[in-house]
GULUMKOL-968428 format. One record per residue (C-alpha): x, y, z. Coordinates in steps of 0.5 Angstrom, whole numbers, plus 500, padded with zeros to 3 digits. Layout:
SITE  c1  c2  c3
SITE   X   Y   Z
...
end
This chain:
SITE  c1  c2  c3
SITE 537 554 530
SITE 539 546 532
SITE 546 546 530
SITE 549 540 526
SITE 556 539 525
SITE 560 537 519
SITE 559 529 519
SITE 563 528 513
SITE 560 525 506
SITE 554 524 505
SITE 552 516 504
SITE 545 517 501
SITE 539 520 501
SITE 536 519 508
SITE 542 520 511
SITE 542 527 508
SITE 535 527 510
SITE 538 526 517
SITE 542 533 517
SITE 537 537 515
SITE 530 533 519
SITE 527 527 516
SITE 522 530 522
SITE 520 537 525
SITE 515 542 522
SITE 517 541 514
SITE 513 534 515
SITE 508 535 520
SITE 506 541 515
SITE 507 537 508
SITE 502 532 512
SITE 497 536 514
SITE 497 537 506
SITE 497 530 505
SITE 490 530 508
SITE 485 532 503
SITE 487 527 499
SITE 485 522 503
SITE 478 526 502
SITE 479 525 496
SITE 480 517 496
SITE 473 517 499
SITE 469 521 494
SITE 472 517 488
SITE 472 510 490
SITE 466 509 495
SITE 461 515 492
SITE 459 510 486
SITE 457 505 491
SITE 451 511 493
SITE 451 513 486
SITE 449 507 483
SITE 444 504 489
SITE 438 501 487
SITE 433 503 491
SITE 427 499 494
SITE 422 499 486
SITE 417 496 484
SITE 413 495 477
SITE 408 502 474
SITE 402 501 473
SITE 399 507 469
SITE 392 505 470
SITE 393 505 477
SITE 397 512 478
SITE 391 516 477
SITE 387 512 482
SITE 385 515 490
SITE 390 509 492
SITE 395 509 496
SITE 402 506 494
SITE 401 501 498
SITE 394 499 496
SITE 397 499 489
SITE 403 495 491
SITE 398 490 494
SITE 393 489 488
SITE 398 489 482
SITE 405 486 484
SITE 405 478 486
SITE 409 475 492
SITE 416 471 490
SITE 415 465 492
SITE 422 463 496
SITE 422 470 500
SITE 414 473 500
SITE 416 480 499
SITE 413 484 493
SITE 417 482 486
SITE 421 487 483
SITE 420 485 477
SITE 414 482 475
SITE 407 484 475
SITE 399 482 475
SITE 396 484 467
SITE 389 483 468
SITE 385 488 464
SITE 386 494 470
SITE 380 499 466
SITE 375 493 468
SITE 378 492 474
SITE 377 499 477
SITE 370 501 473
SITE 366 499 478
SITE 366 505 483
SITE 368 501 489
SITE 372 494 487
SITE 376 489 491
SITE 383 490 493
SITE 385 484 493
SITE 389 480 487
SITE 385 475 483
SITE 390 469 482
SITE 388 468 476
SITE 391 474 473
SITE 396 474 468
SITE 403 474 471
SITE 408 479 467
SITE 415 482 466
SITE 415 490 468
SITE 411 493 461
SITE 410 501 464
SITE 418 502 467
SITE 419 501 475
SITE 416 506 482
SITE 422 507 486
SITE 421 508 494
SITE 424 517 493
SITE 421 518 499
SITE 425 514 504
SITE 432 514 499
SITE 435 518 495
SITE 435 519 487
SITE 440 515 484
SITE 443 513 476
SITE 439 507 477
SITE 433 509 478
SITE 433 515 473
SITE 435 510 467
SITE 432 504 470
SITE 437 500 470
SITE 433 495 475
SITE 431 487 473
SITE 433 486 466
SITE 438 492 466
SITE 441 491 473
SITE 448 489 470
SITE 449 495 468
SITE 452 498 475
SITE 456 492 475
SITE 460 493 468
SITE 461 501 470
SITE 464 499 476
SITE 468 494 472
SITE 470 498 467
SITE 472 504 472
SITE 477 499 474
SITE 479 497 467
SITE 480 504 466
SITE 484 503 472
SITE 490 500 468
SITE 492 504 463
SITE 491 510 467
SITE 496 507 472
SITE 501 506 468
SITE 500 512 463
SITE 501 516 470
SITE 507 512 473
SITE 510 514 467
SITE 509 521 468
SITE 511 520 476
SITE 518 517 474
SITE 520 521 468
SITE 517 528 469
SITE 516 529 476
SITE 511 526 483
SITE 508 533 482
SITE 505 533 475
SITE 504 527 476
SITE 498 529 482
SITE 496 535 479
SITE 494 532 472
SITE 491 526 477
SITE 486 529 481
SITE 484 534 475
SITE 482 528 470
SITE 478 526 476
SITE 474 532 478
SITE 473 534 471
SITE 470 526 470
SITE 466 526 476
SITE 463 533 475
SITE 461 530 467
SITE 458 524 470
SITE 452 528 471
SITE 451 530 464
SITE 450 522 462
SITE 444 521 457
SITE 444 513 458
SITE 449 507 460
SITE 454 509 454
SITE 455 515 456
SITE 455 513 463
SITE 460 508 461
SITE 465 513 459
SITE 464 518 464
SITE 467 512 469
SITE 472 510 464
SITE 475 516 465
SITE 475 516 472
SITE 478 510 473
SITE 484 513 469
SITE 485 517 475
SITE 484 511 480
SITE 488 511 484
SITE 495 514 483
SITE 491 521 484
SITE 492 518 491
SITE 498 514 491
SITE 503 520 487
SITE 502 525 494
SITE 502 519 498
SITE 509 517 495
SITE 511 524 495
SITE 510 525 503
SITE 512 519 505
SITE 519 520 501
SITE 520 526 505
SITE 519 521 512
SITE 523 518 517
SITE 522 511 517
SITE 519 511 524
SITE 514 515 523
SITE 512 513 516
SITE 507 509 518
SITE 503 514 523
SITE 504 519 516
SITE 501 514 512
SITE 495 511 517
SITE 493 518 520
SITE 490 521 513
SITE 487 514 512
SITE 484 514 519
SITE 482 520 520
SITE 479 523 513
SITE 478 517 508
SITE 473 517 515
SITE 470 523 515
SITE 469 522 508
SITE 465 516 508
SITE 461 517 514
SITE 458 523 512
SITE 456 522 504
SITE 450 517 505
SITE 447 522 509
SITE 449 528 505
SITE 446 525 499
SITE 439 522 504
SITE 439 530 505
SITE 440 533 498
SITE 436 527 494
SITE 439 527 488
SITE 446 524 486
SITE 447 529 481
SITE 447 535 486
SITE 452 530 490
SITE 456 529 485
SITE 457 536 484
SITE 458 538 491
SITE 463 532 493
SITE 467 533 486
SITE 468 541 486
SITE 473 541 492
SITE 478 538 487
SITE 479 544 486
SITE 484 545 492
SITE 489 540 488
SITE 490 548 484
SITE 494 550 490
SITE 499 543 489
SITE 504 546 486
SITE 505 552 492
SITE 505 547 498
SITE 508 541 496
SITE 514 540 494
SITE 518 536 488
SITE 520 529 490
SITE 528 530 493
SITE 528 523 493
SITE 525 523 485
SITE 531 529 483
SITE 537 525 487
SITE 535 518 482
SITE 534 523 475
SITE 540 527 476
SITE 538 534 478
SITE 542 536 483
SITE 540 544 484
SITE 534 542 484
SITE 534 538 490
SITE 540 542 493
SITE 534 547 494
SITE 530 543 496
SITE 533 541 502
SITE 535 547 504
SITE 529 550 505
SITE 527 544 509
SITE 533 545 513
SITE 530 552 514
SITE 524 550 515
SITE 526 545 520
SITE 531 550 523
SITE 537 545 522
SITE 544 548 520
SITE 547 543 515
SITE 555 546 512
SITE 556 548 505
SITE 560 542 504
SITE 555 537 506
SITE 550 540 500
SITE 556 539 495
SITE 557 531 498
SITE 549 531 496
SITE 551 535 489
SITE 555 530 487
SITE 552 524 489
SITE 546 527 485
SITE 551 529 479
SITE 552 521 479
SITE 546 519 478
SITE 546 524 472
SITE 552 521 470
SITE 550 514 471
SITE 543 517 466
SITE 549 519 461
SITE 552 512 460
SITE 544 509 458
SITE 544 505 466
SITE 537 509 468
SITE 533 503 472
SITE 527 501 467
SITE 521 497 467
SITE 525 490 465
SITE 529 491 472
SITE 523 490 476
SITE 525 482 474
SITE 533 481 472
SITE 535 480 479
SITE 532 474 483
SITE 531 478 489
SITE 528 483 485
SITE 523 479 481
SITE 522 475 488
SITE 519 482 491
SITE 516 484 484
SITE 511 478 484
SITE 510 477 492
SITE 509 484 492
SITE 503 484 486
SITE 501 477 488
SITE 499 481 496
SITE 496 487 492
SITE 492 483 488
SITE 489 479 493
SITE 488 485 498
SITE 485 489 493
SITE 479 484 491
SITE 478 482 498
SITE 477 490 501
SITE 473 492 495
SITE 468 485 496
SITE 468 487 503
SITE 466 495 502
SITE 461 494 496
SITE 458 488 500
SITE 454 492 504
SITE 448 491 499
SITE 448 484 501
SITE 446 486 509
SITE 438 487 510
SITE 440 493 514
SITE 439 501 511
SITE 443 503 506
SITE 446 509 510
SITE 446 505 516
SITE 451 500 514
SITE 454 505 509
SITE 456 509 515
SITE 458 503 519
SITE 462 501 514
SITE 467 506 512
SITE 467 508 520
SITE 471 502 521
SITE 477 506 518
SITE 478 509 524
SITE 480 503 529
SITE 482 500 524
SITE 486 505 521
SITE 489 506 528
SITE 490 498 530
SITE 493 499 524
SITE 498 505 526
SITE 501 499 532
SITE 500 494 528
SITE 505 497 522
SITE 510 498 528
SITE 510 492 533
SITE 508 487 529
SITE 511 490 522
SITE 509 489 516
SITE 509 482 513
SITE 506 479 519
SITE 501 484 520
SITE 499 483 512
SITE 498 476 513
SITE 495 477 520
SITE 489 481 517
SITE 488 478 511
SITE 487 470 514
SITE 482 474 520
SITE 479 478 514
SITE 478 471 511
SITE 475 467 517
SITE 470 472 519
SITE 467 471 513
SITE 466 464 513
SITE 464 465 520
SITE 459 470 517
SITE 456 464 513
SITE 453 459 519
SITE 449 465 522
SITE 446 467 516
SITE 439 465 519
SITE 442 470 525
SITE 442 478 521
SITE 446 481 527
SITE 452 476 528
SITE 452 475 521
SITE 453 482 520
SITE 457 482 525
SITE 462 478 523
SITE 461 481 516
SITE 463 488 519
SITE 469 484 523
SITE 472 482 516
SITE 470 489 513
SITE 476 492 518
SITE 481 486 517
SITE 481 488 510
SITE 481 495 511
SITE 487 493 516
SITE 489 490 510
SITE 489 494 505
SITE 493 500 509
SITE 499 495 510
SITE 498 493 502
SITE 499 502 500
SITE 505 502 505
SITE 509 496 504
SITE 508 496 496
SITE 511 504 496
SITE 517 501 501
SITE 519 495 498
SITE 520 497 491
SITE 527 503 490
SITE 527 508 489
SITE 529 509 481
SITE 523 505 480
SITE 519 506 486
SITE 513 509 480
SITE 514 504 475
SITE 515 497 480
SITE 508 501 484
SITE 504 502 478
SITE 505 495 476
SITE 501 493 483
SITE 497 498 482
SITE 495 496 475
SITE 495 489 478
SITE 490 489 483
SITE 484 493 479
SITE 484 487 474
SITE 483 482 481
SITE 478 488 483
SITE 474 487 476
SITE 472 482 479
SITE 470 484 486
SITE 463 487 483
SITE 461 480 480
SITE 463 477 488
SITE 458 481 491
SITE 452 480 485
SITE 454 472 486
SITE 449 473 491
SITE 443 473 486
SITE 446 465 485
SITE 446 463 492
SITE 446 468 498
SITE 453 465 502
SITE 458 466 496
SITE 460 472 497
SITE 462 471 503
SITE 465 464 501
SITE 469 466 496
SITE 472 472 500
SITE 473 468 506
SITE 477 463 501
SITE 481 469 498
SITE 483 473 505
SITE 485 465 507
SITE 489 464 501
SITE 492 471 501
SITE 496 471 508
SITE 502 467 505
SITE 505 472 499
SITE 507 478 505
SITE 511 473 510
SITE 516 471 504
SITE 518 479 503
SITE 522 483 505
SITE 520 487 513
SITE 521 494 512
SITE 520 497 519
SITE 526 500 521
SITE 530 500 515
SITE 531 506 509
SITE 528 505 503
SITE 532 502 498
SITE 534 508 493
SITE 539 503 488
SITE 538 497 484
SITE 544 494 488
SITE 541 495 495
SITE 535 492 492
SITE 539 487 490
SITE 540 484 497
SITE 534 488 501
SITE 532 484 506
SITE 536 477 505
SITE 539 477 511
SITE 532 478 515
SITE 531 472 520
SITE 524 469 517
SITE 521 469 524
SITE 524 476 527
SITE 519 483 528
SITE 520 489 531
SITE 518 488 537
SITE 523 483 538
SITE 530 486 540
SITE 533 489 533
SITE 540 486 534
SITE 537 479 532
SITE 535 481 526
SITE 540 478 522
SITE 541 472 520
SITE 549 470 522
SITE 552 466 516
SITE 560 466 515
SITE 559 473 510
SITE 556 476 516
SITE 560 474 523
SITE 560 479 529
SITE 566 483 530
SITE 568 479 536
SITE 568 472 533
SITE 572 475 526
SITE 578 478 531
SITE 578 471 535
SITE 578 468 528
SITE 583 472 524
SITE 588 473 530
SITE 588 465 531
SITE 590 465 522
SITE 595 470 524
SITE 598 466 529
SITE 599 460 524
SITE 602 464 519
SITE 607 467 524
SITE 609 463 528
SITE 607 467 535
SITE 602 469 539
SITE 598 476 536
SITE 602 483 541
SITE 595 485 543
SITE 588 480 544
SITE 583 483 542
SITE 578 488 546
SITE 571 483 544
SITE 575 477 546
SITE 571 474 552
SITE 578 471 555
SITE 580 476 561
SITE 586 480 558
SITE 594 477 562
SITE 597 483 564
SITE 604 483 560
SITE 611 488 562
SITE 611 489 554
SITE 605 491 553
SITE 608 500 552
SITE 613 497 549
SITE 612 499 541
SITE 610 494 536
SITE 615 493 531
SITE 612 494 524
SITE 611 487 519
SITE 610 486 512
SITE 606 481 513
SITE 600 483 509
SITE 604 486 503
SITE 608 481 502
SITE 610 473 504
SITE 616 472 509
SITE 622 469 507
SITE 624 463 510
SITE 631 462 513
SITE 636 457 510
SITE 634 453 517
SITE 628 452 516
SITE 627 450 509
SITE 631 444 511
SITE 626 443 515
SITE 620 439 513
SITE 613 444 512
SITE 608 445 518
SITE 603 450 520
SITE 608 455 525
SITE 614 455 519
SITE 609 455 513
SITE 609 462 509
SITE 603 466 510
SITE 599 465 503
SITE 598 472 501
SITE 591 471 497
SITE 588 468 504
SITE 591 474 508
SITE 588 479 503
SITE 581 475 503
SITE 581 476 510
SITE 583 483 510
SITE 578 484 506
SITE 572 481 510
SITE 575 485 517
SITE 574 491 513
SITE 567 489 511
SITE 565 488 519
SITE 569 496 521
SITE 576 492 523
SITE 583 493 522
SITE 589 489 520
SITE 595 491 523
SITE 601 487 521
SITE 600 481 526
SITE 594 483 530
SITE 587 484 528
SITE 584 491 532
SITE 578 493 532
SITE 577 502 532
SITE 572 502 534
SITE 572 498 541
SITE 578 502 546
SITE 583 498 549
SITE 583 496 557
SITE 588 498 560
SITE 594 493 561
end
């Protein structure tokens, strides 16, 4: 086993974290069960687009169905042309006496003009042969009712909300594994009822429910493994399942349902392998992280242990009693009433700066993406051609995503994303008359938002602490389905003007680069755990810094927060004022070459300086004051002592040394 010796007390979570392996076998196997519910991302939230497709249709004609004529023939004499596109209408219908028509053994196939033009009287043929059967085209939902797909989706996202902040409760109070369980259950058992829907009421209801689980079935097993993660491995954790399996998930359902004809049959295949969530409880563990901040301390005690077992990592006794305590404070801070709530999200200005920003990027994010995904309708391609082109740019985009998160960091790649996102779908408007480039451009910004909306499900997990890391990403979460609400009506805009999608997609994705630049970067850093360190996240981060850049010139340099080396100098020069002679032994940071001194092995005399103030001689208090004989002010060495130890630096009597740093030698 890998030996780790006694490093002392035990600072926090991640440090723990350290010593028992935040990577090694314990988290490549928690990831690998990570992995299905990517799949499961895919079935819940790009189904419904197959689901609710309006395949090619055109008004029924009774009299005509019994005739010898072809679908073509008949399309031909009894459906007129729109006048703007001359294509067959989809709605109207020529209504002249059809048994007259076709009394004569022989008649015309060609239209009369003067024949009555009417609305839909007899139901609508749908093209079965070359797609597939969908809800639409089962319950007509075509024409006069082709809203009835819109509003199901914007009641799945309606239902969104309070199942959000229903299952973050859940999450924050009685654990992240209750909380996936009961998530993913409500989801499979609502999608395998969708198939017993007898009209658009019933239909609604169905997607109500599912919306309850959307999408913290997703994001609770998501927090979970990502709580179990080095920071430097949090972004590959993160992405991987997302490149790979929401991938596989979407590229392989348009032709599934082409294949099986039948969305009901779809349905029951894509839905009953939620099942798997049953095993949850056995390969994942409870969130240690989530145990640490609700006090329960044999629990998560236990916890590490197995993974310092798993991870053959050898951790002493003493260091799972310094985790012990630390979790018995949390229980302890519980029993006083000082448990982090909801309102805590805005008490402090730093906090409420993340909150807001962070919701004001997730909204934005998710409206633009889930435009972009369902906008597919809008591209005269096949349906399972685009579908699958569609959801196959997961995979580079995920991936670009992976080094994006890394170099880049996550404020700059949400601000890059999105403002590219934005720009290819203005670019897609002057190539409208040009299907390929128009196309391409779409796609283009397809795979922004794509790459967006991966930074926006990792950098809203890591921006919020721990204590309310369930609540504060809940609250995004709900925050971003009520923008989503509207991103169905984005793509139905087209029926007013063929290019508003594409403009109020391009606007959004421009307008939504700015909210990530002004929140904290959190590559390379621990995840918050406290209140307090939410308090000061990221307020020493340099605006312009990313991680590709060197990590010493992170940090803003201010009075509060001096190098080592100007600190010594500094605090060397007070104590030679106070004193009235030079400090014994220059500081080893000092960028002056040291003078070689005959006392330097001498030993030192020790001082009171720093306890108490020197007494002056009867000599020099006939003297008038000045700065070499002045007594030392005892509130200014304290205040100095006190911000040398901020920075690791010791003050001994007249000289200030650092402990860390080893003396030249003389």
């Amino acid at each position: 086993m890998e030996g780790t010796k006694a490093r002392g007390p035990v600072k926090d979570f991640d440090d723990m974290l350290q010593r028992v392996g935040s990577w090694g076998r314990f988290q490549i196997t928690l990831m690998f069960f990570f992995f299905p519910f990517n799949l499961f991302m895919g079935y819940v939230y790009l189904s419904s687009i197959l689901i609710n497709f309006s395949p090619p249709h055109w008004c029924k004609v009774e009299e005509l169905l019994n005739t010898n004529l072809s679908v073509e023939q008949r399309m031909h004499l009894s459906i007129p042309l729109e006048p703007n596109t001359m294509q067959y209408s989809k709605c109207k219908m020529y209504a002249p006496d059809w048994s007259e028509v076709i009394s004569n053994e022989v008649f015309d196939l060609e239209p009369n003009s003067s024949w009555p033009i009417v609305s839909c009287s007899a139901g609508w043929e749908y093209d079965i042969e070359n797609y597939h059967r969908t809800v639409v085209s089962d319950f007509d939902w075509v024409c006069e009712q082709a809203w009835v797909p819109s509003l199901s989706q914007a009641i799945f996202f309606i239902g969104a909300i309070p199942g959000t902040l229903g299952f973050g409760y859940i999450s924050d109070n009685y654990g992240r594994i209750p909380a996936t369980m009961a998530a993913n259950l409500l989801a499979m058992i609502s999608g395998l009822a969708t198939t017993l829907v007898t009209g658009h009421i019933t239909y609604f209801i169905s997607r109500l429910f599912m919306g309850f689980s959307y999408n913290m079935f997703f994001s609770v097993p998501y927090i979970l493994t990502l709580e179990y993660v080095d920071e430097s491995k949090r972004t590959v954790v993160g992405n991987l399942g997302l490149a790979i399996f929401l991938t596989i998930s979407g590229v392989y359902q348009p032709w599934l349902i082409k294949y099986v004809r039948d969305w009901r049959i779809f349905s029951w295949i894509i839905f009953g392998q939620m099942i798997m969530v049953l095993a949850v409880p056995w390969v994942m563990p409870e969130s240690s992280r989530w145990l640490q901040s609700r006090g329960k301390a044999e629990k998560a005690v236990e916890i590490m242990k197995k993974i310092a077992k798993i991870n053959k990592r050898e951790v002493s006794e003493e260091e799972y009693d310094f985790f012990r305590s630390l979790c018995q404070k949390e229980a302890a801070a519980q029993a006083e009433g000082r448990r982090a709530g909801f309102t805590d999200l805005f008490k402090h200005h730093n906090i409420r700066k993340i909150t807001v920003l962070t919701v004001i990027l997730f909204m934005i994010i998710s409206c633009v993406f889930d435009a972009s995904v369902r906008n597919v309708e809008n591209l005269d391609f096949s349906i399972y051609i685009s579908f699958m082109v569609s959801t196959g740019l997961e995979l580079p985009s995920d991936l670009l995503c992976l080094v994006g998160l890394t170099y880049l960091g996550r404020r700059y790649s949400a601000c890059l994303s999105l403002g590219l996102s934005g720009l290819f779908m203005l670019l897609a408007i002057p190539f409208r008359g040009n299907m390929p480039v128009s196309a391409f451009c779409s796609m283009a910004g397809r795979f922004w938002a794509t790459y967006a909306m991966n930074t926006g499900f990792q950098f809203t997990v890591e921006v919020m602490p721990t204590c309310l890391r369930g609540q504060g990403t809940a609250l995004a979460n709900i925050m971003s389905m009520v923008a989503q609400i509207a991103s169905p009506y984005i793509v139905y805009s087209a029926t007013i003007d063929p290019d508003l999608p594409f403009y109020l997609m391009g606007i959004l994705g421009m307008l939504g680069a700015l909210p990530g630049l002004f929140l904290p970067e959190t590559a390379g850093t621990n995840l918050p755990d406290t209140l307090e360190e939410a308090k000061v996240y990221g307020t020493k981060d340099k605006f312009f810094w990313i991680p590709l850049m060197n990590p010493e010139k992170r940090y803003k340099e201010s009075k509060d927060c001096e190098s080592p080396a100007k600190l010594i100098n500094r605090g060397n020069k007070m104590l030679k004022v106070f004193s009235g002679s030079p400090p014994s032994r220059p500081s080893p940071l000092s960028k002056e070459p040291r003078k070689p001194s005959s006392l330097a092995n001498q030993p030192r005399k020790p001082s009171s300086l720093a306890s108490e103030p020197r007494k002056p001689s009867t000599t020099e208090q006939s003297e008038p004051s000045t700065p070499e004989n002045d007594s030392p002010n005892p509130r200014v060495i304290s205040s100095l002592a006190s911000r040398l130890e901020k920075a690791g630096i010791q003050l001994n009597g007249t000289e200030v040394t650092s402990p860390t740093v080893e003396t030249p030698e003389s």
